[in-house]
PASEKOL-714390 format. One record per residue (C-alpha): z, x, y. Coordinates in Angstrom, 3 decimals, m for minus. Layout:
REM residues N
- Z | X | Y .
...
REM end
This chain:
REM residues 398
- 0.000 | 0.000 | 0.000 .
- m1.271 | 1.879 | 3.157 .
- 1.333 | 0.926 | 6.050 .
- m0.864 | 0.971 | 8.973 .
- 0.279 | 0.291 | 12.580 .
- 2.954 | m1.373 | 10.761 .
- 4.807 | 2.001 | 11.006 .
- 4.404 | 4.660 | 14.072 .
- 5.289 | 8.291 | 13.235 .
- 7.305 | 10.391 | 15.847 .
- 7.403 | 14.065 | 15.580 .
- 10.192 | 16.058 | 17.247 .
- 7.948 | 18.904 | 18.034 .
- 9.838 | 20.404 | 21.208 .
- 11.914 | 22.912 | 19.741 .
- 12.123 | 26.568 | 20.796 .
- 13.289 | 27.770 | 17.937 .
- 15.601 | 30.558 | 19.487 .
- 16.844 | 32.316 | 15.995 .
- 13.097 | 32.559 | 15.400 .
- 12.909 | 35.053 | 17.696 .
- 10.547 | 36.886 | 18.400 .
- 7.809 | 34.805 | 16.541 .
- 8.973 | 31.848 | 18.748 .
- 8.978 | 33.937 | 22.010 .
- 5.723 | 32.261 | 23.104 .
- 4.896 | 29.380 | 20.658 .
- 6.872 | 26.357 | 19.855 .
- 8.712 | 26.807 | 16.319 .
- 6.258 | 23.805 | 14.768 .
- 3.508 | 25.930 | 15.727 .
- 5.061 | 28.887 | 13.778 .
- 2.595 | 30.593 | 11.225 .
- 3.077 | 30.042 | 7.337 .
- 2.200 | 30.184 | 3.884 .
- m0.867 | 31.976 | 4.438 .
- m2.840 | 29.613 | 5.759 .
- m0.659 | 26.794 | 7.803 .
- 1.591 | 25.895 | 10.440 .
- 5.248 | 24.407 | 10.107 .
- 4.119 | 21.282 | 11.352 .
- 0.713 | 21.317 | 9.116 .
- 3.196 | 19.397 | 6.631 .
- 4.879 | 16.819 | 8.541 .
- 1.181 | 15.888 | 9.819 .
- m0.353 | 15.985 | 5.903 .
- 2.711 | 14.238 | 4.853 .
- 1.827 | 10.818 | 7.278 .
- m1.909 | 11.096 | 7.090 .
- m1.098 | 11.020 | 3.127 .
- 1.313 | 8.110 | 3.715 .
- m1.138 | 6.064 | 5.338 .
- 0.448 | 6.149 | 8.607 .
- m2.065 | 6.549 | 11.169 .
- m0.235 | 6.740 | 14.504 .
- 1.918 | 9.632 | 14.956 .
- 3.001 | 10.910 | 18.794 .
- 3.940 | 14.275 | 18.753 .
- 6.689 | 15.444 | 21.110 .
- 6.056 | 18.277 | 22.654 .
- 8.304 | 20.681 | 25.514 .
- 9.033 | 24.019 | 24.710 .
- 6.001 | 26.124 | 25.137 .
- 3.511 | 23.580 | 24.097 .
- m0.113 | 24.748 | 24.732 .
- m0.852 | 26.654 | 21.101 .
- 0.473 | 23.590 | 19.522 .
- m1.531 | 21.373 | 21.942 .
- m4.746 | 23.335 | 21.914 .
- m4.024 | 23.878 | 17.106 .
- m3.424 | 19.592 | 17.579 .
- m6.244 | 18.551 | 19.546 .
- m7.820 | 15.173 | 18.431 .
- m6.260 | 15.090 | 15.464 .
- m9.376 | 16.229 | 13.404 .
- m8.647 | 18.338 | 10.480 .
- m5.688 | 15.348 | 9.459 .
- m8.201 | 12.694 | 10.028 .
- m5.798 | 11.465 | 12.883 .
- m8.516 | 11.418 | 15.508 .
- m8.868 | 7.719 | 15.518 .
- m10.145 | 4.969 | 18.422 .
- m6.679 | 3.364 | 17.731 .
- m4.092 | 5.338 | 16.662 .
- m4.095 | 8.932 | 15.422 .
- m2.439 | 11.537 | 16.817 .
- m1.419 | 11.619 | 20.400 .
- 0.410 | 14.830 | 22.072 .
- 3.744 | 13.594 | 24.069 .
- 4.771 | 15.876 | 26.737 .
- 8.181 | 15.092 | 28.521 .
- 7.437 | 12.149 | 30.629 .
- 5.676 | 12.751 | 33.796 .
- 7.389 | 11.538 | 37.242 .
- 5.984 | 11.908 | 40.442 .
- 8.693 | 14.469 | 41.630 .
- 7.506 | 16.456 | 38.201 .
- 8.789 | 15.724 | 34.573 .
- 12.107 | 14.871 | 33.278 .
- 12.869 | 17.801 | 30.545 .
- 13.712 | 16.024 | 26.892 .
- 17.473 | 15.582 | 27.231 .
- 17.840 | 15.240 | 23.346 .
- 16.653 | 13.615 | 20.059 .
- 17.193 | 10.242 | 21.136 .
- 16.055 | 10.958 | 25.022 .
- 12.793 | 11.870 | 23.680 .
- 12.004 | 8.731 | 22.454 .
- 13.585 | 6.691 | 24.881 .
- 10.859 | 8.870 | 27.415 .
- 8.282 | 7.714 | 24.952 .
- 9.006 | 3.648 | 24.459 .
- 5.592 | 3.013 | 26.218 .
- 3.928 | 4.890 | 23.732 .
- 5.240 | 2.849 | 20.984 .
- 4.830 | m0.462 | 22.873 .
- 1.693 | 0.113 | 22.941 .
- 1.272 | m0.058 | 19.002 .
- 4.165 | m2.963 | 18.843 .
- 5.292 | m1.114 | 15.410 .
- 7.788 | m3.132 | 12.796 .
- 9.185 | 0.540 | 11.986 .
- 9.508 | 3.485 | 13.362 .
- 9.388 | 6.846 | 11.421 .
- 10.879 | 9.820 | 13.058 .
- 10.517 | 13.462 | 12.193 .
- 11.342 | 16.666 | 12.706 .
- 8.598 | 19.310 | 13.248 .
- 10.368 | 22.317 | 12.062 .
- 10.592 | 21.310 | 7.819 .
- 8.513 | 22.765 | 4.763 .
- 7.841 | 20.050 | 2.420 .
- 6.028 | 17.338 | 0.954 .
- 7.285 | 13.362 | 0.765 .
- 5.715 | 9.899 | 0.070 .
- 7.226 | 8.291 | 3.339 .
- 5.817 | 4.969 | 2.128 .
- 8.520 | 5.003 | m0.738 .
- 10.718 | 5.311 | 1.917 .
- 9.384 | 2.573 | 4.365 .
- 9.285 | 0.282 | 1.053 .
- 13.225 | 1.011 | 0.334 .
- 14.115 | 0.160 | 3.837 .
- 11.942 | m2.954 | 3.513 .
- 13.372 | m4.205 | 0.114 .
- 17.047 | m3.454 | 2.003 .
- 16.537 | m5.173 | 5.049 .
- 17.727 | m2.611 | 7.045 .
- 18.056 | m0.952 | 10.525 .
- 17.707 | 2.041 | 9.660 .
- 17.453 | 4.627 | 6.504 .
- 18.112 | 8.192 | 6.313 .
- 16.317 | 10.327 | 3.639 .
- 19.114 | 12.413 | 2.422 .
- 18.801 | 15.716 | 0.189 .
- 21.566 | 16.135 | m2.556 .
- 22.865 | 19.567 | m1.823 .
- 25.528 | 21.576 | m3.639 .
- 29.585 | 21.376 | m1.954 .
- 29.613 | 24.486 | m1.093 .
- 26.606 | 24.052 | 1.127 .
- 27.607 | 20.293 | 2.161 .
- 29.736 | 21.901 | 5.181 .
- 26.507 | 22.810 | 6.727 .
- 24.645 | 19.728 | 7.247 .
- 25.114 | 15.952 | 8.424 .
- 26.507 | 14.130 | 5.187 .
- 26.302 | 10.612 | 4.016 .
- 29.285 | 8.839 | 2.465 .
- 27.933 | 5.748 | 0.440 .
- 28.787 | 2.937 | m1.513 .
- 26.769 | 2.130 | m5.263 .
- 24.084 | 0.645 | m3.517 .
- 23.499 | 3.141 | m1.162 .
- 24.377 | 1.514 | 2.270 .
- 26.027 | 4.589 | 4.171 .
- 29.659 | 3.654 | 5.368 .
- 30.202 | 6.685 | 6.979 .
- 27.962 | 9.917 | 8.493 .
- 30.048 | 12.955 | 8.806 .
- 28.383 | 15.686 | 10.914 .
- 29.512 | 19.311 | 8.946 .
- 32.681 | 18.319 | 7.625 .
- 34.722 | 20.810 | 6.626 .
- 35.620 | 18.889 | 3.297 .
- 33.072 | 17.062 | 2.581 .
- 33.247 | 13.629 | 0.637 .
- 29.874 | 13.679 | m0.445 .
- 26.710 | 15.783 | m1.131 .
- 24.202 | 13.298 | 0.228 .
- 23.073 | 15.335 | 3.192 .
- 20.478 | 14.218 | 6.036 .
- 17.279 | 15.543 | 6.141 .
- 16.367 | 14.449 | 9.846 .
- 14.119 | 11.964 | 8.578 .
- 14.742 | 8.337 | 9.651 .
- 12.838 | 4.878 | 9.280 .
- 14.003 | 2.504 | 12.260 .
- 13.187 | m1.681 | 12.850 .
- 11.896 | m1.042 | 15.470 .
- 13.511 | m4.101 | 17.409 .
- 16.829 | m2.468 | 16.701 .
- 16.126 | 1.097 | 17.758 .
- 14.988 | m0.331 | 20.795 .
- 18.354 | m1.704 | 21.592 .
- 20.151 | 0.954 | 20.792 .
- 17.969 | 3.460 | 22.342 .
- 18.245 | 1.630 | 25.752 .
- 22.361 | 1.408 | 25.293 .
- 22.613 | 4.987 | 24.381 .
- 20.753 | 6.317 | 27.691 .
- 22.817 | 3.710 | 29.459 .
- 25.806 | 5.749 | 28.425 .
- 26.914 | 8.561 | 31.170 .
- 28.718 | 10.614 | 27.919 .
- 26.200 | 10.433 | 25.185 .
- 24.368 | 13.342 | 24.101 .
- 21.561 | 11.623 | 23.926 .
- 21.245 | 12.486 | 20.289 .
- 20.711 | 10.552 | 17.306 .
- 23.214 | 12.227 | 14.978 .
- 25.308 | 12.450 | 17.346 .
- 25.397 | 9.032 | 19.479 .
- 23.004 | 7.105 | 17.884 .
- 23.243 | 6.794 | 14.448 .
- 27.513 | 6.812 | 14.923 .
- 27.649 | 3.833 | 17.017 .
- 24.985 | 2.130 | 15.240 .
- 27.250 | 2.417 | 11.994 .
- 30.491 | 1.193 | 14.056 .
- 28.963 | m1.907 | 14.871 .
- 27.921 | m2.950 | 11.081 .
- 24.361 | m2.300 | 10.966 .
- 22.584 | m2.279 | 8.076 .
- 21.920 | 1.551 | 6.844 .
- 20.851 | 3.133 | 4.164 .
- 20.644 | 6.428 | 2.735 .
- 17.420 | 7.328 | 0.739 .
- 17.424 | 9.910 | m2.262 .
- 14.687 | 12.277 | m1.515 .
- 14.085 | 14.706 | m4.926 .
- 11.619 | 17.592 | m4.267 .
- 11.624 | 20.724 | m1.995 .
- 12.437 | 20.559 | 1.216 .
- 13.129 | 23.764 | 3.543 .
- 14.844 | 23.896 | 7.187 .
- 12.947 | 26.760 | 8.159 .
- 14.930 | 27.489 | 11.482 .
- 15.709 | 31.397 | 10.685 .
- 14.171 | 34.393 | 10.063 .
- 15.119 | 34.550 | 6.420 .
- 14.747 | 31.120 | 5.768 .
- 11.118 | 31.194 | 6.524 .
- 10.558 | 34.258 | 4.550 .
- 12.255 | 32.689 | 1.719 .
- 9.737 | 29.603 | 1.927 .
- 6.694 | 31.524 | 2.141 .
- 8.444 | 33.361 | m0.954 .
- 8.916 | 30.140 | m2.916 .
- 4.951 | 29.685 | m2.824 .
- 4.607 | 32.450 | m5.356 .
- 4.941 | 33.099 | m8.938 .
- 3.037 | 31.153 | m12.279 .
- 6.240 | 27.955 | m11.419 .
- 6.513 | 28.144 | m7.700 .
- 9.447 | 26.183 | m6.045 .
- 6.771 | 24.618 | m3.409 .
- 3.759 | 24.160 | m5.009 .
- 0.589 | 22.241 | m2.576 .
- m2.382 | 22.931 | m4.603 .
- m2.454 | 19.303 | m5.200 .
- m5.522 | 17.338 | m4.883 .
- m3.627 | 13.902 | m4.833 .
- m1.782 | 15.731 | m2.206 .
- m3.311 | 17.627 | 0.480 .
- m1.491 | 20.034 | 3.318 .
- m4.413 | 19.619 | 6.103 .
- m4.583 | 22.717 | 8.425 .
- m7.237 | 23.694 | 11.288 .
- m9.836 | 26.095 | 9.958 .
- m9.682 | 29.533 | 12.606 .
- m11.469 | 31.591 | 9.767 .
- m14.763 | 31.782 | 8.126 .
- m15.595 | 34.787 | 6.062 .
- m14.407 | 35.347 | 2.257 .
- m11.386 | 37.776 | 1.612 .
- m12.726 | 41.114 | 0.134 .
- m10.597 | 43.227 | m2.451 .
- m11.749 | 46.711 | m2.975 .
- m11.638 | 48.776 | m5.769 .
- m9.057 | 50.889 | m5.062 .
- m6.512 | 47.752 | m4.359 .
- m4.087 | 46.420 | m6.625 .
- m2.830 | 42.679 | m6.416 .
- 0.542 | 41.013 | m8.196 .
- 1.593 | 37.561 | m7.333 .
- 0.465 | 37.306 | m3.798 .
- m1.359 | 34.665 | m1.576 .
- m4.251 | 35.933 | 0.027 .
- m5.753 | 34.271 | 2.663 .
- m9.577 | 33.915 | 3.969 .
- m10.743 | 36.923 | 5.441 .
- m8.901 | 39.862 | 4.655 .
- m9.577 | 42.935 | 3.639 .
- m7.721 | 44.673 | 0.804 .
- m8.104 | 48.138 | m0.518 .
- m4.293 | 49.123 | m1.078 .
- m0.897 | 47.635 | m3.379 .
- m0.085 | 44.283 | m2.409 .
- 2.930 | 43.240 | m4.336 .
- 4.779 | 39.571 | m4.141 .
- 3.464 | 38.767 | m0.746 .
- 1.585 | 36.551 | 1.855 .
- m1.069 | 37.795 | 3.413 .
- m2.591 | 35.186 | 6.295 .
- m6.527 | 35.293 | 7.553 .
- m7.894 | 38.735 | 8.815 .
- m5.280 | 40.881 | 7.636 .
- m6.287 | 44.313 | 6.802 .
- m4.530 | 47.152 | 4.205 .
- m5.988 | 50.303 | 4.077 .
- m6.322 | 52.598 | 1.017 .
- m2.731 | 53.594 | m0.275 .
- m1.018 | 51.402 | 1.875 .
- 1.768 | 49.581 | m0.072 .
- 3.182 | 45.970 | 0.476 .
- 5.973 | 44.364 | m0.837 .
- 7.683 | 41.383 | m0.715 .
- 6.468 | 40.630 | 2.919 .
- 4.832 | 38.036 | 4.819 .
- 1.790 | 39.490 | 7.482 .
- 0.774 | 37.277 | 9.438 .
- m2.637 | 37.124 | 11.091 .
- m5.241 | 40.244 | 12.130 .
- m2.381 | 42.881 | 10.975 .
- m3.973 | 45.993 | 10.457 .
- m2.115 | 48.201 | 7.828 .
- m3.014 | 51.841 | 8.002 .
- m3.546 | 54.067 | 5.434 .
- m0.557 | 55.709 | 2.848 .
- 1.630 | 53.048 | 5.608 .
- 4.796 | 51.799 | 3.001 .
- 5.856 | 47.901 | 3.981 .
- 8.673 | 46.790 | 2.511 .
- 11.195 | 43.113 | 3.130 .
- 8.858 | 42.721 | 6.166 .
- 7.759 | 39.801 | 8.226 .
- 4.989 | 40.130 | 10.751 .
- 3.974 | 38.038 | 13.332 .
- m0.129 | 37.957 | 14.297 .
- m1.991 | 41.232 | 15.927 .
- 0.590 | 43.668 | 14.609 .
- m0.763 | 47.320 | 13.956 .
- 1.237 | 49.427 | 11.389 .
- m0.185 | 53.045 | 11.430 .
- m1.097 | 55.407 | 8.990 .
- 1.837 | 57.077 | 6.882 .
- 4.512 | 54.482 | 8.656 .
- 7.121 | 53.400 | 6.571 .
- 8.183 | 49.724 | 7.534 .
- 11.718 | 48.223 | 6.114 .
- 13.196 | 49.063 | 2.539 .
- 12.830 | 47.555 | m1.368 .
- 13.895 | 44.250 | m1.484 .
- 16.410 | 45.435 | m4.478 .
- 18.172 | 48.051 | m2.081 .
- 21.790 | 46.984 | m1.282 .
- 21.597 | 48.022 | 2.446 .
- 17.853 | 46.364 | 2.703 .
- 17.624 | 43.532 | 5.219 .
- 14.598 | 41.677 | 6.841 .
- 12.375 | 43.683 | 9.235 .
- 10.870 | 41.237 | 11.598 .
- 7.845 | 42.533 | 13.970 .
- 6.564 | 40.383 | 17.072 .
- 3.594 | 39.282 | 18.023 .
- 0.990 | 42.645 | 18.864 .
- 3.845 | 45.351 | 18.242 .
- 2.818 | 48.585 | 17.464 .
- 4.201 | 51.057 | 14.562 .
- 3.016 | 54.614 | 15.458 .
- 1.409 | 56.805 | 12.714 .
- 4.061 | 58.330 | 10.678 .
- 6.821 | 56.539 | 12.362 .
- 9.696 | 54.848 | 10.172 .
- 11.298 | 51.037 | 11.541 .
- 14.879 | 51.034 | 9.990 .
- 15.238 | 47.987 | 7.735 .
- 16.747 | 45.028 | 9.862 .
- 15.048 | 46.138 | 12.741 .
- 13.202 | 43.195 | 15.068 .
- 10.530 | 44.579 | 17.392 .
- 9.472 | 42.707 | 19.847 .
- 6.127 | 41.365 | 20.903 .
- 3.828 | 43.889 | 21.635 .
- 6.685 | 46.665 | 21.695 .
- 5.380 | 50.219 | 20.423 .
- 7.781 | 52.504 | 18.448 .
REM end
């Protein structure tokens, strides 16, 4: 059952991703690179176009134009539609200038024209910043069969790691009858994913009251959802099983790109029932010379190969020269590895020259090895060695 303009997406898209640094420095953190191919928000978009929803706004703020200009019409998600598709929000535009996003909820408060406009029954919102895939019309059909206000997808997690996130507390059926955000003892391991199905009529109301309120946050954990479950409504928390990544850190997007690789991989989208959409930027084949040597690694469209690439992702255009070894690192874009140059626990951001005989982090298995991070355009000198844990920045030269 396609849903239609029965439900209108919203993507939280604004974030700046600050312990992202330095790939965020000058991109939004949706607009991060990843998995060879993608961007963050690549699967957000897939998962709605997939879902049959065909109206999603995406909320933009924090350095928005390389997510604007990747966006565009919608194209490459088949979102560019003559009603509908997918529409780039920018904080709402006064004649004195714009009025910055003030939080979660604020944002789509700014935006209740937008949805007008569509007159949805539901309202999905999103998060831009999550690695995963999801049927959100199960979801829209358990809120449905429910009758509620509002449904949370929630993520079972283990206790330990319950501390960490926004957890549910439920009864057998599943209504929520209390959110806890990071308790310290958690009751439950039912733990929000950021992804929430609204009546519409009724986040209305309650968007309007909460941005009539002088002390709210203006947040939908915070404020929203909270006083929504103190006055009865009806809410619901929905089991999501599957992978699902926050990838808000360094390591944790590392650790997704990792969890692409291997014969079982923990996130596998070569799915033909299930497409991750992404805006072609590269035309040409990848070509592996003779001298190279590949073991469970992505490689993307484009590059060139003629060293050891071990348990890695390498995106369009990247180039390893002969000897150069790789491990357990993600390059991003148009990184040119010199020659003999040793890459180890390394993440790259687009443009970044290594030079020959460099040596670049340390083996993933050393006890004192921690992620080296370089920025966008940085520069590693022939022959120069970048302590492990090290984070140039963009276009830096050591």
């Amino acid at each position: 059952m396609a849903i239609g303009k029965k439900c209108v997406a919203m993507l939280l898209a604004g974030g700046q991703g600050s312990r992202l640094v330095p790939l965020t420095n000058t991109i939004a953190k949706p607009a991060v690179y990843f998995g060879g191919k993608y961007r963050i928000i690549d699967f957000p978009l897939s998962n709605c176009v997939n879902s049959g929803i065909d109206t999603v706004g995406v909320l933009t703020q924090y350095q928005p134009l390389v997510l604007n200009d990747y966006i565009g019409t919608g194209q490459p998600w088949d979102l560019d539609r003559n009603y509908g598709g997918a529409h780039v929000l920018p904080p709402y535009q006064r004649t004195r200038g714009s009025d910055w996003y003030k939080g979660t909820a604020n944002a789509i408060y700014q935006n209740i024209n937008f949805l007008e406009n569509y007159n949805p029954e539901y309202v999905l919102i999103l998060s831009g910043d999550h690695i995963y895939t999801m049927d959100y019309n199960k979801m829209l059909q358990f809120h449905r069969d429910n009758k509620a206000d509002c449904t949370i997808a929630v993520l079972n997690v283990s206790l330990k790691e319950a501390s960490r996130f926004g957890i549910m507390n439920t009864d057998k059926k599943n209504r929520i009858t209390e959110f806890e955000e990071k308790p310290k003892e958690p009751k439950s391991t039912k733990a929000s994913m950021g992804i929430y199905i609204f009546t519409y009529k009724v986040l209305k109301e309650y968007l309007e009251m909460d941005e009539a309120d002088e002390n709210s946050d203006k947040d939908f954990g915070k404020n929203v959802i909270p006083r929504m479950l103190s006055d009865g409504k009806k809410m619901y928390a929905y089991d999501f099983e599957g992978y699902w990544k926050d990838v808000g850190t360094l390591s944790s997007l590392w650790e997704a790109n990792m969890d692409m690789l291997g014969d079982d991989p923990a996130l596998d989208i070569d799915n033909d029932d299930w497409k991750i959409y992404y805006r072609h930027t590269f035309k040409k084949p990848h070509y592996v010379g003779m001298d190279a040597a590949i073991k469970n690694t992505i490689i993307a469209e484009g590059c060139e190969v003629n060293g050891y690439v071990e348990n890695s992702v390498l995106f369009a255009g990247v180039v390893v020269e002969k000897g150069a070894v790789i491990k357990d690192s993600v390059i991003m874009p148009n990184t040119h590895i010199g020659k003999k140059a040793i890459v180890n626990y390394v993440m790259t951001d687009a443009d970044v020259i290594i030079g020959k005989d460099a040596v670049v982090g340390m083996e993933k298995n050393n006890k004192k090895s921690r992620l080296t991070v370089l920025g966008n355009s940085a520069v590693v000198k022939a022959g120069h060695t970048v302590e492990a844990g090290s984070i140039i920045s963009d276009g830096e030269e050591v």
